[in-house]
Biopython code that builds the backbone (N, CA, C, O; Angstrom):
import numpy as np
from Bio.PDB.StructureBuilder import StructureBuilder

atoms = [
    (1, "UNK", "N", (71.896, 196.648, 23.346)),
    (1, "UNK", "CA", (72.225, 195.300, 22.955)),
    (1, "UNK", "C", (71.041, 194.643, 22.262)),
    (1, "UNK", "O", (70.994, 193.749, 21.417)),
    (2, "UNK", "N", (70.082, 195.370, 22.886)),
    (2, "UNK", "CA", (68.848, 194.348, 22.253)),
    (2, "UNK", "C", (68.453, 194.979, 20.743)),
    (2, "UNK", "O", (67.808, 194.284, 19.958)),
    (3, "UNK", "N", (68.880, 196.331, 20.390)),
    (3, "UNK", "CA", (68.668, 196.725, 19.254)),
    (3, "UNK", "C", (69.754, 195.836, 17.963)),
    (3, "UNK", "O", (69.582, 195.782, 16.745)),
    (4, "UNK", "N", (70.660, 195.336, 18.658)),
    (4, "UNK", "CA", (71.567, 195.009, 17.960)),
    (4, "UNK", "C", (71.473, 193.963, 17.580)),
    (4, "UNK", "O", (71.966, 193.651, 16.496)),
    (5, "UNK", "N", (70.663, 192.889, 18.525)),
    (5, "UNK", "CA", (70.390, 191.798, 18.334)),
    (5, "UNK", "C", (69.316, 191.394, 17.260)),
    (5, "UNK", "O", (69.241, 190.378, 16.569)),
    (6, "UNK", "N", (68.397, 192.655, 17.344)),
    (6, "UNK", "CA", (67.516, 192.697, 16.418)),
    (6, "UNK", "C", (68.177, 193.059, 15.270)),
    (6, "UNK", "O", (67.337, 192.708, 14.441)),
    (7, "UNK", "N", (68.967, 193.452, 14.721)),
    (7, "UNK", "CA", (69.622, 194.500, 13.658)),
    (7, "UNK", "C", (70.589, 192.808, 12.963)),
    (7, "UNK", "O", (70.553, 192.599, 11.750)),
    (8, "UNK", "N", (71.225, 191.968, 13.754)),
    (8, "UNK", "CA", (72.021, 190.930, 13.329)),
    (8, "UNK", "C", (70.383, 189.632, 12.599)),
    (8, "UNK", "O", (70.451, 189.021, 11.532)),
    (9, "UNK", "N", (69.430, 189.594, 13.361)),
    (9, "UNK", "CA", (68.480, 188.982, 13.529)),
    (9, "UNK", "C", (67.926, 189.389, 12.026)),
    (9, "UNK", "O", (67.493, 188.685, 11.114)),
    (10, "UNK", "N", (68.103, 190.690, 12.132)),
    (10, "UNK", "CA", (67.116, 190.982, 10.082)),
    (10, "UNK", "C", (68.175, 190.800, 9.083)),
    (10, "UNK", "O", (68.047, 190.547, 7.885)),
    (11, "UNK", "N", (69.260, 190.974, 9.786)),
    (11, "UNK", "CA", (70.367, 190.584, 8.388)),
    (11, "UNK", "C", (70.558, 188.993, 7.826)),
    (11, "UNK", "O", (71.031, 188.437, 6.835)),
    (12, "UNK", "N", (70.008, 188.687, 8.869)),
    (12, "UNK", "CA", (70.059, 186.629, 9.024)),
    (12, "UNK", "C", (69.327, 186.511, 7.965)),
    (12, "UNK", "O", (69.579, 185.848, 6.959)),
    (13, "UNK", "N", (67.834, 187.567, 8.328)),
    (13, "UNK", "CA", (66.852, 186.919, 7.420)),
    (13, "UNK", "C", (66.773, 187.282, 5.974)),
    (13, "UNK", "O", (66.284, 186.648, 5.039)),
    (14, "UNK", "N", (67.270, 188.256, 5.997)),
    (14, "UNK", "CA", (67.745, 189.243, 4.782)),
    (14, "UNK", "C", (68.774, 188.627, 4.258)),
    (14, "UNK", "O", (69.307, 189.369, 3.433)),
    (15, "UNK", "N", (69.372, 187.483, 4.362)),
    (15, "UNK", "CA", (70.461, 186.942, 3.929)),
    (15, "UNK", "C", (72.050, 187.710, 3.389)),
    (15, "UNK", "O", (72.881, 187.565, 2.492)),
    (16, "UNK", "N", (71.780, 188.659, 4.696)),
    (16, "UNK", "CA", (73.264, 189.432, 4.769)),
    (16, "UNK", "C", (74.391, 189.251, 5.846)),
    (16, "UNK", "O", (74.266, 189.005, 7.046)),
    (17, "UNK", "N", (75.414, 189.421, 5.172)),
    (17, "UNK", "CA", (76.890, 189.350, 5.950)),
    (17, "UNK", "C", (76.111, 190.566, 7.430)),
    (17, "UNK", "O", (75.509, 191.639, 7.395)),
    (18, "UNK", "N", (76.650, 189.455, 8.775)),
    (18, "UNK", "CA", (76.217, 189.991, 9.925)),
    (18, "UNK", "C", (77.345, 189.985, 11.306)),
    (18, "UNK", "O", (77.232, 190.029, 12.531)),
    (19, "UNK", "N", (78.949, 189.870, 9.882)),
    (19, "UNK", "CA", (79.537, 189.324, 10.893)),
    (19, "UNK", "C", (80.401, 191.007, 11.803)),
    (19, "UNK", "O", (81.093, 190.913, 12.818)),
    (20, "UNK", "N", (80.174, 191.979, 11.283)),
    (20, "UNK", "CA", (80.717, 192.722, 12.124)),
    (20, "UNK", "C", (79.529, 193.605, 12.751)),
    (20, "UNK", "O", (79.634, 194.830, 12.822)),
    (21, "UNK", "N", (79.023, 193.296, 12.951)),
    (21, "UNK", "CA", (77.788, 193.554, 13.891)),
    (21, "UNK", "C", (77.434, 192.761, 14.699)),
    (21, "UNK", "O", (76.772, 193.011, 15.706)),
    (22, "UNK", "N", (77.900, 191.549, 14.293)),
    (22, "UNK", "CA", (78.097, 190.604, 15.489)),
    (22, "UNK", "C", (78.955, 190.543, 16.567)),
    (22, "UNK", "O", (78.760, 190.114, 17.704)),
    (23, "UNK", "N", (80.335, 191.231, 15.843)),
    (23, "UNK", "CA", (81.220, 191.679, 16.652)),
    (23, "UNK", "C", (81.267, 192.845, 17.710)),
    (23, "UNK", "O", (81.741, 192.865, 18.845)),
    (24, "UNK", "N", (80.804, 193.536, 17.180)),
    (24, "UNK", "CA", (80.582, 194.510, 17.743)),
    (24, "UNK", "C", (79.303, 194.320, 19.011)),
    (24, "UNK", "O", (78.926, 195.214, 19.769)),
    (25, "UNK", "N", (78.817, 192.944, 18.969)),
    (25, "UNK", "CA", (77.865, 192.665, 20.303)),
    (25, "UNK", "C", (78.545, 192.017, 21.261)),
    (25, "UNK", "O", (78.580, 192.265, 22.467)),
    (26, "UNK", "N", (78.929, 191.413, 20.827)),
    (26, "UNK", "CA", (80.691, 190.655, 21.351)),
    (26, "UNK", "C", (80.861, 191.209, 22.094)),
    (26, "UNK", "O", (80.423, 190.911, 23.206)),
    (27, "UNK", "N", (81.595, 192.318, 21.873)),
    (27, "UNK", "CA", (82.777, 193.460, 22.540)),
    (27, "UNK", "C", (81.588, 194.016, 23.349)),
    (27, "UNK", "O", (81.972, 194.168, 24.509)),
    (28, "UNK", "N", (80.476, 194.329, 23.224)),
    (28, "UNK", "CA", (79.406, 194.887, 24.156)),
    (28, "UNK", "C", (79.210, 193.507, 25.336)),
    (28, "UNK", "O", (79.022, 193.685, 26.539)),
    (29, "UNK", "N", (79.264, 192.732, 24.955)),
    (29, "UNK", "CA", (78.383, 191.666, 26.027)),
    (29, "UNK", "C", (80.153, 191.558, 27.034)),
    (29, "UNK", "O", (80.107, 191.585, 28.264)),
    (30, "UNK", "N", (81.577, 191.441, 26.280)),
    (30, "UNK", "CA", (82.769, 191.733, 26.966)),
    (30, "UNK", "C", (82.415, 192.933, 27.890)),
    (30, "UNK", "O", (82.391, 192.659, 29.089)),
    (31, "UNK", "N", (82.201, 193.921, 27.617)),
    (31, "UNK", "CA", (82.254, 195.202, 28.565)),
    (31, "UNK", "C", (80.774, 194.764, 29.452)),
    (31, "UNK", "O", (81.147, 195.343, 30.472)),
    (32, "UNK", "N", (80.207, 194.530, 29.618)),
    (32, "UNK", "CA", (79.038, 194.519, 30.029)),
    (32, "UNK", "C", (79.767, 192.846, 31.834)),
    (32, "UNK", "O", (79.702, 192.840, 33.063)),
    (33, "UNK", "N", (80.219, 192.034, 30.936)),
    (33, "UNK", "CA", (81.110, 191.216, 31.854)),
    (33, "UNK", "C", (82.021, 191.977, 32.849)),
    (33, "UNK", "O", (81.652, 192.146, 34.012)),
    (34, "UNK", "N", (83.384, 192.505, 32.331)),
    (34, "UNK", "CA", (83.556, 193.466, 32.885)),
    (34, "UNK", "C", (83.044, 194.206, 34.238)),
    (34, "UNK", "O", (83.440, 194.179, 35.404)),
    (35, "UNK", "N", (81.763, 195.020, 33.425)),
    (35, "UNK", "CA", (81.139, 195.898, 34.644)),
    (35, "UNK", "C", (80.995, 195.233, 35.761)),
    (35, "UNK", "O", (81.454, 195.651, 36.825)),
    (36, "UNK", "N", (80.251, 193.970, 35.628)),
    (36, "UNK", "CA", (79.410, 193.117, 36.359)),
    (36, "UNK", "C", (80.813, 192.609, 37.393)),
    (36, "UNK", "O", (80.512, 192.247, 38.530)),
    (37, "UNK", "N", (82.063, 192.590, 37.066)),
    (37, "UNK", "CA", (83.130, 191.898, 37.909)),
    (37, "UNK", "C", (83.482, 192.903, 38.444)),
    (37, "UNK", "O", (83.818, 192.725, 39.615)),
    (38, "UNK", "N", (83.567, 194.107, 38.014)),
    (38, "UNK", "CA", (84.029, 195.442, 38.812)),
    (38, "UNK", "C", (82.974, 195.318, 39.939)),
    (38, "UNK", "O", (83.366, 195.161, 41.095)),
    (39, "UNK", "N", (81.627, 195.383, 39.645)),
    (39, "UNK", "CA", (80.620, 195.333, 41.265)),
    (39, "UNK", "C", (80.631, 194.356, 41.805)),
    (39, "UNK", "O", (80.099, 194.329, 42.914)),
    (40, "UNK", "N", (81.287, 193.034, 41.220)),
    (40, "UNK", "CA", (80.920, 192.093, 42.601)),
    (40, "UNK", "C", (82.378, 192.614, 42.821)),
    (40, "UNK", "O", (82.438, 192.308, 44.012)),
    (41, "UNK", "N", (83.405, 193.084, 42.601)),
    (41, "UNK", "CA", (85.030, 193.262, 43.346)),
    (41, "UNK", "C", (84.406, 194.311, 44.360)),
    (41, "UNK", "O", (84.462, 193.942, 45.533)),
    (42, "UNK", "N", (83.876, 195.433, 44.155)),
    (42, "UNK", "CA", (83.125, 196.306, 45.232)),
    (42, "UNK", "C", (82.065, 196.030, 45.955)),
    (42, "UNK", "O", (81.436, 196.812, 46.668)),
    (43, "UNK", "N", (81.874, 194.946, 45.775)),
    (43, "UNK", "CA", (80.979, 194.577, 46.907)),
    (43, "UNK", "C", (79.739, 194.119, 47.046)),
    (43, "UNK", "O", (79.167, 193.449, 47.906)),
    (44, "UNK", "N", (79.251, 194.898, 45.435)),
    (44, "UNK", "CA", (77.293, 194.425, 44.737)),
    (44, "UNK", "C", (77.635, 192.987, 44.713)),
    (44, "UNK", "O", (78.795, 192.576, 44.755)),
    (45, "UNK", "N", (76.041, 191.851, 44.610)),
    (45, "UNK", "CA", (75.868, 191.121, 44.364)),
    (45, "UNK", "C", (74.033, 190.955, 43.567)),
    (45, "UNK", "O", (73.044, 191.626, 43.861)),
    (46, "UNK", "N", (74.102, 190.260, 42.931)),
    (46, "UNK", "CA", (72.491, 190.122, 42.205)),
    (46, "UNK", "C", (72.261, 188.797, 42.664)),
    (46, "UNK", "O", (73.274, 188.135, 42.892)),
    (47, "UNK", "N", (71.057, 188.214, 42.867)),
    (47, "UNK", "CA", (70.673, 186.824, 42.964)),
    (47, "UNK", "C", (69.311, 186.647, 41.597)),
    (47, "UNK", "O", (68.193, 187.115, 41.381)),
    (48, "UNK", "N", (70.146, 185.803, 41.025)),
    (48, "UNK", "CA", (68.395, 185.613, 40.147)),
    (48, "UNK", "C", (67.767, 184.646, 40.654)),
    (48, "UNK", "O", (68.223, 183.838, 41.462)),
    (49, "UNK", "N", (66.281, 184.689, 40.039)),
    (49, "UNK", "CA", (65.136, 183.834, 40.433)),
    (49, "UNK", "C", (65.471, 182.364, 39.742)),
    (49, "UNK", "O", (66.053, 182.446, 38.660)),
    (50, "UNK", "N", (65.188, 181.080, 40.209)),
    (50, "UNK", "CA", (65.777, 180.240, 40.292)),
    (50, "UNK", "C", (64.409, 179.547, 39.384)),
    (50, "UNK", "O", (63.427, 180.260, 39.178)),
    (51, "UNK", "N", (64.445, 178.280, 38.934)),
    (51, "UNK", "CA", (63.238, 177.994, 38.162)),
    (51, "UNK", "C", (62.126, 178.047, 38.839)),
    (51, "UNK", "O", (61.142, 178.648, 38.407)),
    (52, "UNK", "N", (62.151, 177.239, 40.319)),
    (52, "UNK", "CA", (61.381, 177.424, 40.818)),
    (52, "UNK", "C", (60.476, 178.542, 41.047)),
    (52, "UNK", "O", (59.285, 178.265, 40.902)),
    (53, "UNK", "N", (60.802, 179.919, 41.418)),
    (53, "UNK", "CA", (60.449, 181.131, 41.542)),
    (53, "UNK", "C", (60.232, 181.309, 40.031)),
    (53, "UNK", "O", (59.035, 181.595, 39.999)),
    (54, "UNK", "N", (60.662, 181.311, 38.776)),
    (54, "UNK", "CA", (60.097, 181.917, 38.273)),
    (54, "UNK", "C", (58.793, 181.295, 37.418)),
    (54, "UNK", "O", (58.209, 181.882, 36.508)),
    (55, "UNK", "N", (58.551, 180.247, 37.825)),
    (55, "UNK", "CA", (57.279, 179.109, 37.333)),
    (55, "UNK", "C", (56.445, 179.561, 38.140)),
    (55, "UNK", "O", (55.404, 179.955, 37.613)),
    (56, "UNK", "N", (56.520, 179.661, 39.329)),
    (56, "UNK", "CA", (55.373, 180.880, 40.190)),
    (56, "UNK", "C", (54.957, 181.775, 39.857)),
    (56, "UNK", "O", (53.753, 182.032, 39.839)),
    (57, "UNK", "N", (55.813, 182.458, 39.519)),
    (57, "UNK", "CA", (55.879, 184.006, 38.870)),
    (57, "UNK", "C", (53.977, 184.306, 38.306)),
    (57, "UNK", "O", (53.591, 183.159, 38.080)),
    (58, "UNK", "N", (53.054, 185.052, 38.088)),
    (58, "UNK", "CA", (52.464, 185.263, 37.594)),
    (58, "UNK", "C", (52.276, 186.201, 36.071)),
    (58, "UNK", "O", (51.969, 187.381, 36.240)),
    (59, "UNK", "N", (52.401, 185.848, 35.007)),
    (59, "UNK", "CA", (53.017, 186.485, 33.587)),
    (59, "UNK", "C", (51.989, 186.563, 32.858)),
    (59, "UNK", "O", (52.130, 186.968, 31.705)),
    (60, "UNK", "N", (50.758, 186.214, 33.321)),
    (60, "UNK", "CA", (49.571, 186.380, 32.307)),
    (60, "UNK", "C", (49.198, 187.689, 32.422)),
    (60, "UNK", "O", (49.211, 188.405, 33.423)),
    (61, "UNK", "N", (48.741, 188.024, 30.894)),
    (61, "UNK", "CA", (47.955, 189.613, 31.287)),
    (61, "UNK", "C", (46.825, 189.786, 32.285)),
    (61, "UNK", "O", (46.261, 188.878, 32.895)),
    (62, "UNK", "N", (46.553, 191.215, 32.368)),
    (62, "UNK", "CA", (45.324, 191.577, 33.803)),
    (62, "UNK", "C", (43.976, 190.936, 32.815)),
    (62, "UNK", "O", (44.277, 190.825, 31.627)),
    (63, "UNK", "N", (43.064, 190.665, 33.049)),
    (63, "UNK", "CA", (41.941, 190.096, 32.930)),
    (63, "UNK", "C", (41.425, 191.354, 33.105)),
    (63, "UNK", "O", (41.793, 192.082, 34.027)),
    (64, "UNK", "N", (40.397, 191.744, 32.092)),
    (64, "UNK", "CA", (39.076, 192.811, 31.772)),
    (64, "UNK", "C", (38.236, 192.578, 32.712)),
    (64, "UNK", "O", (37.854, 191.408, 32.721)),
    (65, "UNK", "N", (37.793, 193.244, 33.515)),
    (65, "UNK", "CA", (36.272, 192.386, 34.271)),
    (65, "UNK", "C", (35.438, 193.452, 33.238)),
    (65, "UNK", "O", (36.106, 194.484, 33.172)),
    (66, "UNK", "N", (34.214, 193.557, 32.414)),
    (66, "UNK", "CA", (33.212, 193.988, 31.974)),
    (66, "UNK", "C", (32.050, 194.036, 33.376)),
    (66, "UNK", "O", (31.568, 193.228, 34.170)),
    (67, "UNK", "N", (31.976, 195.461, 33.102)),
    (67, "UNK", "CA", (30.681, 196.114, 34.459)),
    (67, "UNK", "C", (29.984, 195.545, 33.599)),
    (67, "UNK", "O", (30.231, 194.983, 32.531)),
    (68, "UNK", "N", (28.649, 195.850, 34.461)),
    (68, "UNK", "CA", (26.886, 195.594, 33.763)),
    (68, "UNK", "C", (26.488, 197.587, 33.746)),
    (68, "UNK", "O", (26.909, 198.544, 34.397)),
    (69, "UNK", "N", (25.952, 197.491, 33.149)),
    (69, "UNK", "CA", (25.336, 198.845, 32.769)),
    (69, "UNK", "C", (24.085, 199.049, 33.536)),
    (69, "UNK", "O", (23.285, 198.115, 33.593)),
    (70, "UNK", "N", (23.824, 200.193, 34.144)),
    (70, "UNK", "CA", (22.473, 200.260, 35.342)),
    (70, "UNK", "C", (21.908, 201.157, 34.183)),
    (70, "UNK", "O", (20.796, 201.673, 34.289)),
]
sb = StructureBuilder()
sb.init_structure("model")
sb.init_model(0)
sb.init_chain("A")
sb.init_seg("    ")
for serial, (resi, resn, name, xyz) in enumerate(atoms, 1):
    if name == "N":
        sb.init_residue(resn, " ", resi, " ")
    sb.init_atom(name, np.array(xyz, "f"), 0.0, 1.0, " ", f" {name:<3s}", serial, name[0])
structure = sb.get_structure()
């Protein structure tokens, strides 16, 4: 999906017709709904992180520490 999104995204900029490739994400993000109702009917459930949790979250890159040289 995400290739596709990118693929509708260069045609935007490229000033090309993007409409059946758009469709065709459509019908992906439909099946993808789908799946997601078939597992909660069996029983899965997901919880996402709520704003709170994810403003906590830590997202910065690792920090370099530089040794000293003996």
């Amino acid at each position: 999906m995400l290739d596709t999104e990118g693929s509708i995204r260069d045609l935007i900029n490229r000033d090309l017709d993007c409409a059946e490739t758009s469709l065709g994400l459509m019908a992906m993000r439909r099946e993808m709904i789908s799946l997601i109702r078939e597992r909660d009917v069996l029983g899965g459930s997901e919880q996402g992180a709520n704003i709170a949790e994810r403003l906590r979250g830590n997202y910065r890159p690792a920090r370099k520490v530089l040794g000293k040289w003996s």
